[in-house]
C-alpha positions in Angstrom: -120.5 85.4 -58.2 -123.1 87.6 -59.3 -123.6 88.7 -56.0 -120.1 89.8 -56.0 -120.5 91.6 -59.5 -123.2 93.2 -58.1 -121.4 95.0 -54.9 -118.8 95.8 -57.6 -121.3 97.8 -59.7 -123.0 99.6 -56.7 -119.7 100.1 -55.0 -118.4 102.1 -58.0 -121.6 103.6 -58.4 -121.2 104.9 -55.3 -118.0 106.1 -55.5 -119.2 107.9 -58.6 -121.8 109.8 -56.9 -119.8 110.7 -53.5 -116.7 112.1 -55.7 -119.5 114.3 -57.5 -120.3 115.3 -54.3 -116.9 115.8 -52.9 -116.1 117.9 -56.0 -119.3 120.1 -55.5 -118.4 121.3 -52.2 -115.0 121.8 -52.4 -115.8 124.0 -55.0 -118.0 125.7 -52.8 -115.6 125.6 -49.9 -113.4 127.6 -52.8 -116.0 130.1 -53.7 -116.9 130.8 -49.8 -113.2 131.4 -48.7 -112.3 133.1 -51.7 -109.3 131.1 -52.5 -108.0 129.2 -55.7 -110.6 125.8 -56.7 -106.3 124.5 -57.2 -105.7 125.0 -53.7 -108.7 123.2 -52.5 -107.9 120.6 -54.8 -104.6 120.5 -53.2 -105.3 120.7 -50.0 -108.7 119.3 -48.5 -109.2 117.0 -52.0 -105.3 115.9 -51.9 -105.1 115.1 -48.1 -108.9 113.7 -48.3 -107.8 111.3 -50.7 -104.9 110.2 -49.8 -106.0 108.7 -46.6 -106.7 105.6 -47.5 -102.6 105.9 -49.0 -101.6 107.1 -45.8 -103.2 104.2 -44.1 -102.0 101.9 -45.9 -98.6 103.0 -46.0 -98.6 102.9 -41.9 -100.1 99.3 -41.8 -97.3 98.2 -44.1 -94.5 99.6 -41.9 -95.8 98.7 -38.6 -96.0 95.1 -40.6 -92.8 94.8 -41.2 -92.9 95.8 -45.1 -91.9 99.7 -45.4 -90.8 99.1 -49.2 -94.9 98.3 -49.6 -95.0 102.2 -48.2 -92.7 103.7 -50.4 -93.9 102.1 -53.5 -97.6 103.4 -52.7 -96.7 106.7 -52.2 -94.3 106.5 -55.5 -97.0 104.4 -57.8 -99.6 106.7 -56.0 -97.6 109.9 -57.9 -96.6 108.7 -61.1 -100.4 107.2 -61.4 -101.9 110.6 -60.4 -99.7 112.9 -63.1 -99.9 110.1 -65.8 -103.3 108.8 -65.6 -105.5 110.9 -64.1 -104.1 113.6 -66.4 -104.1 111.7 -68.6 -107.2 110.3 -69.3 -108.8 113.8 -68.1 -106.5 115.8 -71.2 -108.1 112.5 -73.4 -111.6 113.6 -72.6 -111.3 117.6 -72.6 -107.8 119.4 -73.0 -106.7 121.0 -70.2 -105.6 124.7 -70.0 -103.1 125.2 -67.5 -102.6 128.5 -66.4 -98.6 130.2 -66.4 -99.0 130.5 -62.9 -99.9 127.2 -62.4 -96.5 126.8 -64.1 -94.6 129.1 -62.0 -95.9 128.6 -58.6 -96.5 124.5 -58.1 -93.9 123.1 -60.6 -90.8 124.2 -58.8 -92.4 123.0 -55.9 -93.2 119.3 -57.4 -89.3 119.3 -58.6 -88.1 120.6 -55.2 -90.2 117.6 -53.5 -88.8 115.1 -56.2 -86.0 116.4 -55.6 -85.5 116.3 -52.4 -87.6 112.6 -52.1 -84.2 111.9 -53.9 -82.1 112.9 -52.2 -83.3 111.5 -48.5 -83.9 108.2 -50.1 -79.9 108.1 -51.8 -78.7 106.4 -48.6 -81.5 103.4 -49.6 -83.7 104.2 -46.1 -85.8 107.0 -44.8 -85.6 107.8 -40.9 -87.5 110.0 -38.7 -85.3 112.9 -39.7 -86.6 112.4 -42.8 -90.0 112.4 -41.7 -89.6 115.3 -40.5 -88.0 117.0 -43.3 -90.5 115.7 -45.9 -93.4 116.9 -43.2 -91.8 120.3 -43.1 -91.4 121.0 -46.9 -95.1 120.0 -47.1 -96.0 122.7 -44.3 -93.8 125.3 -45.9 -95.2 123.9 -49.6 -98.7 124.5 -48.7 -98.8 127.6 -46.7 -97.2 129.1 -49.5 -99.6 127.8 -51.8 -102.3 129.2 -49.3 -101.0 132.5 -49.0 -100.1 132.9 -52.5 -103.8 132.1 -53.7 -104.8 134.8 -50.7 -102.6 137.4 -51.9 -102.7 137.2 -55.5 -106.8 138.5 -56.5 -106.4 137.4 -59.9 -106.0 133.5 -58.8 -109.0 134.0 -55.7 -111.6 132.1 -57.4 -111.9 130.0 -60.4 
């Protein structure tokens, strides 16, 4: 038991640290490419940790329990804009920038939207795949080349 406690504590601790880490060079990753510290944080911090969520979601599925899929990836969304924001607005109030506003909340809407709508007929197929794979291409190079184009949003 206290053994247990004890990987518990130096397992978080550890998590602690590496996100500090992880946080520190995708910043610099921002700074060095001269793009937007949101894009990095939608990109290479959104893909890196949603691994684990897309492994998870594949084991489930090839297990015979796709419903465990699509309730990770839904729980995984609702628990990312409701806690994480959240408890992050709790500890410092977070400025949010109009363009934030204008550029990626259509495109959360469209992609709620459109999650909606392919999931109406009570499955999702590998058209479906597709289409949610393409909106996330066509979402996130035009999140890229908006940041590129627009020097006011380069760094932050």
């Amino acid at each position: 038991m206290l053994l247990s406690l004890a990987a518990v504590i130096l397992g978080l601790a550890l998590l602690v640290w590496s996100a500090d880490r992880f946080v520190e060079g995708a910043s610099a990753t921002a700074r060095n490419l001269g793009v937007s510290t949101l894009i990095i944080g939608i990109t290479i911090i959104g893909f890196g940790t949603s691994a684990p969520e897309i492994l998870i979601s594949i084991i489930s599925v090839i297990e015979g329990t796709p419903n465990l899929a699509i309730g990770n990836a839904l729980g995984s969304n609702i628990a990312n804009i409701g806690l994480i924001l959240g408890i992050t607005a709790l500890i410092l109030p977070l400025g949010v920038a109009s363009k934030l506003i204008r550029r990626e909340y259509p495109i959360l809407m469209v992609a709620t939207l459109l999650l909606g709508y392919l999931l109406w007929d009570r499955r999702l197929d590998q058209l479906d795949g597709i289409l949610l794979i393409a909106a996330l291409l066509l979402a996130m190079g035009y999140l890229v080349w908006y940041s590129l184009r627009d020097e006011g949003d380069a760094v932050e």
